[in-house]
RODO-2510 file (C-alpha; in nm, 4 decimals, decimal comma):
residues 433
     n   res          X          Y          Z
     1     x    -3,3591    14,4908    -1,7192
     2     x    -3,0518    14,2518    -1,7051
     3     x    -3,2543    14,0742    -1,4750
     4     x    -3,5329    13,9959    -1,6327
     5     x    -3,3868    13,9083    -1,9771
     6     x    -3,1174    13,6469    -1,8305
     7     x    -3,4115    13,3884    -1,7292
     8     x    -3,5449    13,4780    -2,1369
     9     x    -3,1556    13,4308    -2,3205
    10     x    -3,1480    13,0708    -2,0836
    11     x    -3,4806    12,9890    -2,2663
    12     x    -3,4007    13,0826    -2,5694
    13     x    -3,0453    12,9171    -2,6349
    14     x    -3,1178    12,6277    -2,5080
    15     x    -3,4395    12,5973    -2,6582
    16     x    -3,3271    12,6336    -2,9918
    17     x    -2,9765    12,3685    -2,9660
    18     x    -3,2250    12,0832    -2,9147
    19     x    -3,4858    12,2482    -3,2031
    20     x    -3,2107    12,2898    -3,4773
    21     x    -3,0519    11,9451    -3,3819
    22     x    -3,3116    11,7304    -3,4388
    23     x    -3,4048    11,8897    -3,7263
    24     x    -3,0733    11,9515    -3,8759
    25     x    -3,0268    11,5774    -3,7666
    26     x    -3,2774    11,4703    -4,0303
    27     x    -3,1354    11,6657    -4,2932
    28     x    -2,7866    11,5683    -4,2252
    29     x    -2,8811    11,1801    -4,2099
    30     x    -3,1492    11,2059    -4,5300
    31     x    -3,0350    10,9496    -4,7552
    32     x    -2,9548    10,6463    -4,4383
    33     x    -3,3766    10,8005    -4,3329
    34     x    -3,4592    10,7515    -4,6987
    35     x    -3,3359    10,3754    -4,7511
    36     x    -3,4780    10,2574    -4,4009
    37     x    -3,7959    10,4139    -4,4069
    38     x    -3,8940    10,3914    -4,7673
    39     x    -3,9004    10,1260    -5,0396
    40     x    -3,6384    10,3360    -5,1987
    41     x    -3,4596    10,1857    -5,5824
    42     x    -3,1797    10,4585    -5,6019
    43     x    -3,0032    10,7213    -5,3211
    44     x    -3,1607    11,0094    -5,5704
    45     x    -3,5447    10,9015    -5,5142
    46     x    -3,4252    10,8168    -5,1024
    47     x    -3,3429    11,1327    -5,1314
    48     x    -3,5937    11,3038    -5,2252
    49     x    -3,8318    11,0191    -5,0018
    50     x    -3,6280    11,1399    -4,7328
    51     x    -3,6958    11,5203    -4,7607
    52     x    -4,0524    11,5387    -4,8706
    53     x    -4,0810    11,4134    -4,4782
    54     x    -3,8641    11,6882    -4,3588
    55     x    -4,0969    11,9343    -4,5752
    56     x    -4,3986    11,7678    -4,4302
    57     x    -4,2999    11,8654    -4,0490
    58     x    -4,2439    12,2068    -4,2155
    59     x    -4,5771    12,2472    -4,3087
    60     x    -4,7352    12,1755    -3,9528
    61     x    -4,5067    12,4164    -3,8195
    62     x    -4,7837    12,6978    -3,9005
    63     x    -5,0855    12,5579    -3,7496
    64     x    -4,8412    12,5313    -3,3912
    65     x    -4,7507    12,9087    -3,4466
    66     x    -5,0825    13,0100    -3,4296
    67     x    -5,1585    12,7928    -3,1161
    68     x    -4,8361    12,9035    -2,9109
    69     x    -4,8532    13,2463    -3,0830
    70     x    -5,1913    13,3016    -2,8933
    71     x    -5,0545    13,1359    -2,5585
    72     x    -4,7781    13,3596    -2,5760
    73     x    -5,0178    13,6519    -2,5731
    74     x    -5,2139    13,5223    -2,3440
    75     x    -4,9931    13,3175    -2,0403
    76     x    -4,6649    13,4575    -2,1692
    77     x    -4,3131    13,3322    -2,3159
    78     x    -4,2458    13,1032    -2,0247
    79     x    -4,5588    12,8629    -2,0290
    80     x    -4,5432    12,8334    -2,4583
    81     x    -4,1748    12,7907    -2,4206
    82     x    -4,2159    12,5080    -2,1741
    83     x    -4,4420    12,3429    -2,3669
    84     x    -4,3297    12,3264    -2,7123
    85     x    -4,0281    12,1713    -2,5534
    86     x    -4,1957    11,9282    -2,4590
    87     x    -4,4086    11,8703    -2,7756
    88     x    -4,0577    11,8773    -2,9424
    89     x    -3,8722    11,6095    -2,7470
    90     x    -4,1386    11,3533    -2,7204
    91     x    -4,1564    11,2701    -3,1247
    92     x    -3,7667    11,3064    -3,1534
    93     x    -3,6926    11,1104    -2,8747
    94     x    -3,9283    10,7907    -2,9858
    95     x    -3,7974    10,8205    -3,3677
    96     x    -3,4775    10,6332    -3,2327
    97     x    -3,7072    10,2981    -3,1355
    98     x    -3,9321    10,2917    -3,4661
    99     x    -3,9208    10,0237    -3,7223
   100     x    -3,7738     9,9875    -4,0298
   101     x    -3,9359     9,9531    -4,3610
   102     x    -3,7601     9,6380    -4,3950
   103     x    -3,9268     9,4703    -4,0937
   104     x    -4,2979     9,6937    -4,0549
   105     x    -4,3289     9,7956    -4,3895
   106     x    -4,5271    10,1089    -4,4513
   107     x    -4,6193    10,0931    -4,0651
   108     x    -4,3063    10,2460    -4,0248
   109     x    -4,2879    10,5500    -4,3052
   110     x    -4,6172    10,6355    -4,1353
   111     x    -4,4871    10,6866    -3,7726
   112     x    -4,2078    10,8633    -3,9304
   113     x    -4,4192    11,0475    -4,1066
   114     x    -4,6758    11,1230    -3,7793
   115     x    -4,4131    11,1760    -3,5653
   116     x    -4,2002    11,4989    -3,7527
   117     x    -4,5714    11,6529    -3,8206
   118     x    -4,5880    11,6538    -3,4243
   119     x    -4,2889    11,7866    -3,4098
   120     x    -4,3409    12,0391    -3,6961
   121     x    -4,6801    12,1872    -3,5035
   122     x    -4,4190    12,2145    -3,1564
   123     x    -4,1812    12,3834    -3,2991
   124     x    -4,3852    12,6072    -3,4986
   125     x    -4,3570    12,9052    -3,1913
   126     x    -3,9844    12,8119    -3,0893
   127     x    -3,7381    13,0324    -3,2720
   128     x    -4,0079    13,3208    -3,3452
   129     x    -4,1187    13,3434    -3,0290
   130     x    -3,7744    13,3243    -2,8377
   131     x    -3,6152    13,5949    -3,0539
   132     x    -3,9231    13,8307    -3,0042
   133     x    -3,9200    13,8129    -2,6184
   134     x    -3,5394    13,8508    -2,6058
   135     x    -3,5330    14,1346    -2,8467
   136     x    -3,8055    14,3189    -2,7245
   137     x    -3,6722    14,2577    -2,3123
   138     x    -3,2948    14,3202    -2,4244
   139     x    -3,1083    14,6658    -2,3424
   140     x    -3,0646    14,8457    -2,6735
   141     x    -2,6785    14,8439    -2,6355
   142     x    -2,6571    14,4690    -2,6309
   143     x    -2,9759    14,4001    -2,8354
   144     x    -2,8625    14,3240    -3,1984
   145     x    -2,5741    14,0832    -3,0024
   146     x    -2,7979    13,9282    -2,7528
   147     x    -3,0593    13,8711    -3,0873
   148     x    -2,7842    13,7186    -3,2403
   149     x    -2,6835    13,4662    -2,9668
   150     x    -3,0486    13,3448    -3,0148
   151     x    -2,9955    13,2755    -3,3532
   152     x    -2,6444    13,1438    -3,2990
   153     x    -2,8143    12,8977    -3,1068
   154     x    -2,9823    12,7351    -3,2994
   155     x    -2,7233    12,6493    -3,5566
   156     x    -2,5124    12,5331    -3,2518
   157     x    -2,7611    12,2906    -3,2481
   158     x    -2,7001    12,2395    -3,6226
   159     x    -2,3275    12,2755    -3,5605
   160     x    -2,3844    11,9268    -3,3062
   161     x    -2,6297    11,7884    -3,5427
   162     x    -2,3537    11,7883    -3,8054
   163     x    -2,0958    11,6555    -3,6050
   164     x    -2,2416    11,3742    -3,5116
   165     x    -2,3302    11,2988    -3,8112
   166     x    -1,9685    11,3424    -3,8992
   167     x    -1,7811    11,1046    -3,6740
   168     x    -2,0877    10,8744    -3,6619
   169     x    -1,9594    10,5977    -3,9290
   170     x    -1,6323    10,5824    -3,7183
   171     x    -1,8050    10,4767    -3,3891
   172     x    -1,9832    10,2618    -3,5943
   173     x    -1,6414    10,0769    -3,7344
   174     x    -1,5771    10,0468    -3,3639
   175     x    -1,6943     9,6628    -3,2426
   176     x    -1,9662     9,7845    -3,0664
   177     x    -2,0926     9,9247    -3,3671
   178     x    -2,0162     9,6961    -3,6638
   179     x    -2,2107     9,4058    -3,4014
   180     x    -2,5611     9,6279    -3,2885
   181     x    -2,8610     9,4459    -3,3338
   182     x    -3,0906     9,6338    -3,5552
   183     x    -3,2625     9,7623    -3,2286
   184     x    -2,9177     9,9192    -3,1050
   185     x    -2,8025    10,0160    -3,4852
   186     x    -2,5858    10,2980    -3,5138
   187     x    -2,8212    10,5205    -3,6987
   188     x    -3,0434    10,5188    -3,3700
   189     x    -2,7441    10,6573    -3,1635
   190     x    -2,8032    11,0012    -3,2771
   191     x    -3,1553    11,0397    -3,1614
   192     x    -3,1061    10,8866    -2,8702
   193     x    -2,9041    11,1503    -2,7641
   194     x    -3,2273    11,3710    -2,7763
   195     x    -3,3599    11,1822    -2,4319
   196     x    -3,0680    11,3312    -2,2072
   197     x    -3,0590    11,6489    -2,4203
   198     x    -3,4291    11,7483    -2,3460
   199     x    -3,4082    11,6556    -1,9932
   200     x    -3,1268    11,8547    -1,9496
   201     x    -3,2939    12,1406    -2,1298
   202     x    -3,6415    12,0828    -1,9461
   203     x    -3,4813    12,0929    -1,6055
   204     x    -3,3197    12,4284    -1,7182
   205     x    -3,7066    12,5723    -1,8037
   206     x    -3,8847    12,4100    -1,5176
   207     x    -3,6642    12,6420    -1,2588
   208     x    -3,7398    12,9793    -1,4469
   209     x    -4,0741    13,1635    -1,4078
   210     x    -4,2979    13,2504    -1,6154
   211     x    -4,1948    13,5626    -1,7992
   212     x    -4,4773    13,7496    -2,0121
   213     x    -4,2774    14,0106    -2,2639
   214     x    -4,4122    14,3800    -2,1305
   215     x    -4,5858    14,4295    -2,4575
   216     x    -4,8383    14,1147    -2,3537
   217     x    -5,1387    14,3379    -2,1716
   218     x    -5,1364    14,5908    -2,4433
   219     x    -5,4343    14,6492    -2,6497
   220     x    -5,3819    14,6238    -3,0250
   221     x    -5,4985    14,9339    -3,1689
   222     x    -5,4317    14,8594    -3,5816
   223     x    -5,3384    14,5474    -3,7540
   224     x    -5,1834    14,6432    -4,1119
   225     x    -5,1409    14,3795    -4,3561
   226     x    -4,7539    14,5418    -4,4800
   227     x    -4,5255    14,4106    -4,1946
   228     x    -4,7031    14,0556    -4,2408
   229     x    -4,6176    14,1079    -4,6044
   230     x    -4,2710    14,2375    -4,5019
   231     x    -4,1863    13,9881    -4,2797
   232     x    -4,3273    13,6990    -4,5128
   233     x    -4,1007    13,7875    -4,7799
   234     x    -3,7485    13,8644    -4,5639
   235     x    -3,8408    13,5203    -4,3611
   236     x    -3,8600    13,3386    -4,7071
   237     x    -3,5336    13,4361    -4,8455
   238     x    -3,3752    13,3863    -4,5459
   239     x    -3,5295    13,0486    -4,4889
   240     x    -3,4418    12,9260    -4,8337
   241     x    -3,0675    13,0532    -4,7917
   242     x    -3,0051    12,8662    -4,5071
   243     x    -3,1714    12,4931    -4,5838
   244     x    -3,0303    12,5096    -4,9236
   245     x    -2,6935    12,6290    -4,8537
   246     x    -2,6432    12,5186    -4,5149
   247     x    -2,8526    12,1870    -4,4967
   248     x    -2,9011    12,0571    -4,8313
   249     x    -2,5282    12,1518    -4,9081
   250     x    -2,4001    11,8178    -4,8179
   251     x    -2,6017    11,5642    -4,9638
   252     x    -2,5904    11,7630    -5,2752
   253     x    -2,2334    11,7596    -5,2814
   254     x    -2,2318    11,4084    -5,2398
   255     x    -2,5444    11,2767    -5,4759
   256     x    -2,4534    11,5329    -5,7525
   257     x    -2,0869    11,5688    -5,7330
   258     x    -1,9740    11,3045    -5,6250
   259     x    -1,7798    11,4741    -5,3246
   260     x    -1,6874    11,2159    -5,0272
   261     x    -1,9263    11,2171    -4,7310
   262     x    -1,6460    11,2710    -4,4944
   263     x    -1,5690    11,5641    -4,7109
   264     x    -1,8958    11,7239    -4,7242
   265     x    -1,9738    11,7039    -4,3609
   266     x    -1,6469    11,8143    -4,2243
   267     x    -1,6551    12,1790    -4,4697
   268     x    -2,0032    12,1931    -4,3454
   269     x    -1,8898    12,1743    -4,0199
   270     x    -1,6152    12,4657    -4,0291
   271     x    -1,9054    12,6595    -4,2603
   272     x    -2,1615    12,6669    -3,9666
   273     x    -1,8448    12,7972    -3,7414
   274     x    -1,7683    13,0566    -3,9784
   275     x    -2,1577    13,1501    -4,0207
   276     x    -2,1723    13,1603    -3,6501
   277     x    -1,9283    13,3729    -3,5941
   278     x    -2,0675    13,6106    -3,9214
   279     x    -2,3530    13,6555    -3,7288
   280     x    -2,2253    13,7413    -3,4008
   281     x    -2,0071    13,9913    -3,5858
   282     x    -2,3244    14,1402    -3,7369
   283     x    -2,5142    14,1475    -3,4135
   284     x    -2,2434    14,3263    -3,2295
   285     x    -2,1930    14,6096    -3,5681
   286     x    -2,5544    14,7081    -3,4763
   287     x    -2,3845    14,9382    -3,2109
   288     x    -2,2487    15,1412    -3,5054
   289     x    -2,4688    15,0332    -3,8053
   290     x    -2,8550    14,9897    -3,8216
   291     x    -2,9612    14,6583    -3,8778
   292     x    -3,1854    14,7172    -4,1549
   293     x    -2,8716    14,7970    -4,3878
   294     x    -2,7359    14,5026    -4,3054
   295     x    -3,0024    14,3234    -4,3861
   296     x    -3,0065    14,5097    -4,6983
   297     x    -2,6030    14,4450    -4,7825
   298     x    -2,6406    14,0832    -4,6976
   299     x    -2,9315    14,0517    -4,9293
   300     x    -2,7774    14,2403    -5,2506
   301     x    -2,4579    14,0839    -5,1613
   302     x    -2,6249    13,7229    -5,1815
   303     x    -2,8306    13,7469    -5,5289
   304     x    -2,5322    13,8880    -5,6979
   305     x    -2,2884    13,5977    -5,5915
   306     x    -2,5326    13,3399    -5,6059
   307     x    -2,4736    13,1943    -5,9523
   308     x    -2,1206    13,2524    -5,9749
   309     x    -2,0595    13,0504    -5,6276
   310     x    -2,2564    12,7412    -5,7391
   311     x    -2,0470    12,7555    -6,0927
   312     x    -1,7550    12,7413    -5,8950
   313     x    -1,8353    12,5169    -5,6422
   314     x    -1,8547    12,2661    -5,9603
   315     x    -1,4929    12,1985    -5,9016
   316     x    -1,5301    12,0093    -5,6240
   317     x    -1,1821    11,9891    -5,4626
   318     x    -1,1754    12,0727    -5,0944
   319     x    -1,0681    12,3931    -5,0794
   320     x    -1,2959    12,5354    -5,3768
   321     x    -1,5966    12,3439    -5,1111
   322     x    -1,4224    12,5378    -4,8105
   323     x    -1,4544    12,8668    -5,0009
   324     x    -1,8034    12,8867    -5,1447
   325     x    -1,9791    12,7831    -4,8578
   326     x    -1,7375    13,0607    -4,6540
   327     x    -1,8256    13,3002    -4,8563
   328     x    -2,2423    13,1884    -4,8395
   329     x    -2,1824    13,2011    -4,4516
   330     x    -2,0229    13,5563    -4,4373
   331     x    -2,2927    13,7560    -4,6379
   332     x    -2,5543    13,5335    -4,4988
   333     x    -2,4762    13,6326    -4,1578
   334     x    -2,4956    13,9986    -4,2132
   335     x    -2,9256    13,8563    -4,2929
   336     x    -2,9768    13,6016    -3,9945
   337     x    -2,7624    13,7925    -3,6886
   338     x    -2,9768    14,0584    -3,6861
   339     x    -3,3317    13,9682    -3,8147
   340     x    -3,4848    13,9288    -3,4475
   341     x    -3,3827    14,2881    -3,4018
   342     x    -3,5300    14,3886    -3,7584
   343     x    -3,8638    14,1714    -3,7549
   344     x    -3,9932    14,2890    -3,4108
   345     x    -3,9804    14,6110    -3,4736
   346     x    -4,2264    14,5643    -3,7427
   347     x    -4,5111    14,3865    -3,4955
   348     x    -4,4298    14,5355    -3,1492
   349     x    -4,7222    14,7671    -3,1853
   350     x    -4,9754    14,5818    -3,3924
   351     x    -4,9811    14,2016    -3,3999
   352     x    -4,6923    14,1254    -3,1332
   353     x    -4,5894    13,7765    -3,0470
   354     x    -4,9154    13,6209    -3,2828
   355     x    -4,8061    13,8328    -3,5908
   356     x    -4,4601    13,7150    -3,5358
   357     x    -4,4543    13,3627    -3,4855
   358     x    -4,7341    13,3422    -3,7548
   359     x    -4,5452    13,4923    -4,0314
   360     x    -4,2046    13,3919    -3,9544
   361     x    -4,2990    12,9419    -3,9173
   362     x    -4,5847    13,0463    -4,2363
   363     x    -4,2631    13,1403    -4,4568
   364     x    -4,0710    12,8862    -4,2843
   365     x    -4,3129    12,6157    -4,3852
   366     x    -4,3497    12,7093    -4,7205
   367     x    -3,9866    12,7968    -4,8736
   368     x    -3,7592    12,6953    -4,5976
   369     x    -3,9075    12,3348    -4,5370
   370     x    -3,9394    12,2575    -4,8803
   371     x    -3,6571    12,4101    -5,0645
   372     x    -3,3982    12,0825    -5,0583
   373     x    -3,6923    11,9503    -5,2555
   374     x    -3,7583    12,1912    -5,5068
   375     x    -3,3964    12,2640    -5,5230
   376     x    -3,3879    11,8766    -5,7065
   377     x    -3,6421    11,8981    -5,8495
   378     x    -3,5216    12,2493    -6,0355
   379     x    -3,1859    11,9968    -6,0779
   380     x    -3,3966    11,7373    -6,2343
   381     x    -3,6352    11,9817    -6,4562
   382     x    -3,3279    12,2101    -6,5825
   383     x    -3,0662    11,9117    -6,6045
   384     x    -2,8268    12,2092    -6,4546
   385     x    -2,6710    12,1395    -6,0940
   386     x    -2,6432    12,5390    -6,0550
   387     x    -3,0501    12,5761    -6,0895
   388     x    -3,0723    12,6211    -5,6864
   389     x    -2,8228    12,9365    -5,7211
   390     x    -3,1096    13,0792    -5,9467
   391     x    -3,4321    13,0137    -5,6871
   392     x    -3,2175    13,1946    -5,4550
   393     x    -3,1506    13,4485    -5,6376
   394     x    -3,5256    13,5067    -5,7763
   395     x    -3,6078    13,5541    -5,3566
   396     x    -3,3573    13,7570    -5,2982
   397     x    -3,4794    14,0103    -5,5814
   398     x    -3,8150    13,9990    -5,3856
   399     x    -3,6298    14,0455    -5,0574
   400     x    -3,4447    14,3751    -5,1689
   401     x    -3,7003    14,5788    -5,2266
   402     x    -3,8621    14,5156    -4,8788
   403     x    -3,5294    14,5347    -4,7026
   404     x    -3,4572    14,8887    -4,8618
   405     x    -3,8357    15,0020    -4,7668
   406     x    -3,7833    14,8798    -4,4268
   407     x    -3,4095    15,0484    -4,4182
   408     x    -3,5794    15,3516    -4,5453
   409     x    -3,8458    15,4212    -4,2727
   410     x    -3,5814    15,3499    -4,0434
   411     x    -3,3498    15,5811    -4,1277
   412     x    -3,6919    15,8415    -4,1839
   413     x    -3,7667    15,7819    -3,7865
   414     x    -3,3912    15,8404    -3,6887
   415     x    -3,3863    16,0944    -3,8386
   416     x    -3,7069    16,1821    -3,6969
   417     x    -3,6058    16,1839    -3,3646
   418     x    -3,3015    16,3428    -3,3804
   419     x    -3,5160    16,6315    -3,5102
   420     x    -3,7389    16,6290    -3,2128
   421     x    -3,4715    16,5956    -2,9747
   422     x    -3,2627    16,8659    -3,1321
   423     x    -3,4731    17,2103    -3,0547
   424     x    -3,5031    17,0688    -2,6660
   425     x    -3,1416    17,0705    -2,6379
   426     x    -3,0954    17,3498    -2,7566
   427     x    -3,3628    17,5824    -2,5397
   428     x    -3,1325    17,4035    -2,2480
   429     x    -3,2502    17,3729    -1,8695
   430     x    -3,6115    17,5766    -1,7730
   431     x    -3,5356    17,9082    -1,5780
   432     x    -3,5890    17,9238    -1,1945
   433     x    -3,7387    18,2443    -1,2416
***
């Protein structure tokens, strides 16, 4: 077993560091995207310029889960893997030579534009796909941790993303920086640290087989519409926690509060530590506690401290920044450690890898992608800078009654089992005689 699932963990963490960067990368650097690429009047409407872009890769993201969904099925994790890698790095990697609006005009908000939707579609099997191979190939002891790591990932990739982001206007102070031609300007640096990075990454893949998950050659015998449904809904909350808390977070604290930059992305920094480490700790409690009532805790625990969070955070001091976004990392962790361990279960014997990617990049698309911009645009309807505490907490009261359903068959089946196992115990060892 530990054999076959180390090639699958390689895959999977380094698949999703160069994923989440470049992504997170775009986020993090939205309003500097917003004024180069767009005819932009104020930072608010580069802003929002800037992120209806991001949303737009979003919503690619499920036409590429079907197509690696169904490759995955059919040639295995390995050869899907491979190949939205590459589909991934290509458009990353050329966004650091594109024009500016400045010198190509709308030329260049349309290969911006072209070049995240090809992204968007290559990505749109990554993180689904990885997590369901892992935690269906993973030993049940280390299964919730190992699902975790896969997730952790990812928002190491973030974690980068947000760093560089971070000390990025310093190297730029430096001489080399403050004298770049606009071909070697400093806002190019970061993606051009995607051309090594995928390399790297590729030459890691291109020495590991092909591994097919052990479900692949199965024949589907039902396909219910309720863990689509299920799925759907847990994916959506999640996916709207995390880009509005976790992405959005800083350019909100800067356009609407006024909060320094430097401020912003350095508590944003130590937040996506702290959520890291939230969801390791979740992924290892699944020895002791069933996943599904963590997922449950970290839900209830969320829509109840939603709104009283974003009133504080009004503050805006450092420490009151520090806090809040702590706290959002801790009970969000208890959600997003443990959801590859919670979402296969529902497809391992129905729709497998094609129900899973499917669902999880369709929710993805829809609410995760496109929250920072209905999170100002909520802002700009309501004229109250705590309206994105309410759209996460009107999910989250969707989410809880799936979570305790889910939590609920679980516990039926453990109980279940025990049952079963119970009356063979205690008839003992068959007679000789």
């Amino acid at each position: 077993m530990r054999s076959q699932f180390s090639p699958l963990l390689k895959i999977a963490l380094t698949a999703n560091l160069f994923e989440w960067y470049e992504f997170s990368l775009t986020a993090f650097m939205a309003l500097e995207i917003g004024l180069l690429f767009f005819p932009a009047e104020s930072d608010k409407t580069a802003l929002m310029l800037s992120f209806s872009v991001f949303a737009s890769s979003y919503l690619a993201r499920p036409f590429g889960s079907v197509f690696f969904g169904l490759l995955g099925n059919r040639y295995g994790a390995g050869t899907a893997l491979k190949l939205s890698m590459i589909g991934m790095a290509v458009p990353a990697s050329l966004i650091a030579f594109l024009p500016t609006y400045q010198t190509a005009g709308y030329l260049a908000t349309g290969l911006l534009v072209g070049l995240k939707i090809l992204q968007g579609f290559a990505a749109g099997g990554e993180m689904p796909l990885s997590g369901y191979f892992v935690s269906l190939n993973a030993a049940d002891k280390y299964r919730g941790l190992y699902c975790a790591l896969v997730v952790v990932s990812g928002f190491l990739g973030m974690l980068l993303a947000s760093g560089v982001v971070f000390v990025l206007p310093y190297c730029a102070a430096l001489p080399a920086g403050a004298n770049a031609g606009q071909w070697i300007a400093p806002w190019r640096w970061p993606f051009l640290l995607c051309i090594p990075m995928s390399l790297w990454i590729y030459s890691l893949r291109s020495s590991i087989a092909v591994h097919a998950s052990r479900q692949v050659h199965r024949a589907i015998h039902a396909r219910p519409m309720v863990p689509l449904i299920q799925a759907a809904v847990l994916v959506a909350f999640m996916e709207v926690h995390i880009y509005t808390v976790f992405v959005w977070l800083p350019n909100y604290l800067h356009s609407y509060l006024g909060v320094p930059n430097s401020d912003a992305h350095l508590t944003n920094v130590t937040t996506l530590v702290i959520f890291s480490m939230s969801m390791l700790g979740a992924g290892y409690a699944t020895r002791w506690v069933d996943a599904t009532q963590l997922v449950l805790v970290g839900i209830v625990s969320l829509v109840c401290s939603s709104y009283p969070l974003f009133a504080i955070l009004q503050r805006g001091d450092f420490l009151t920044l520090l806090f809040v976004q702590a706290a959002f990392a801790v009970m969000a962790g208890c959600v997003v450690g443990v959801i590859f361990v919670v979402l296969p279960d529902l497809f391992k014997n129905n729709w497998r890898s094609f129900g899973m990617a499917s669902t999880y990049s369709f929710a993805t698309a829809i609410f995760g992608g496109t929250a920072p911009v209905l999170c100002a645009y909520l802002i700009n309807l309501t004229h109250r800078l705590t309206a994105p505490a309410l759209y996460i907490m009107a999910m989250g009261l969707l989410a809880a009654p799936v979570a305790y359903s889910i939590s609920l068959k679980r516990r039926s089946q453990i109980l279940f089992s025990v049952d079963v196992t119970k009356p063979e115990q205690q008839r003992g060892p068959p007679s000789i005689f």
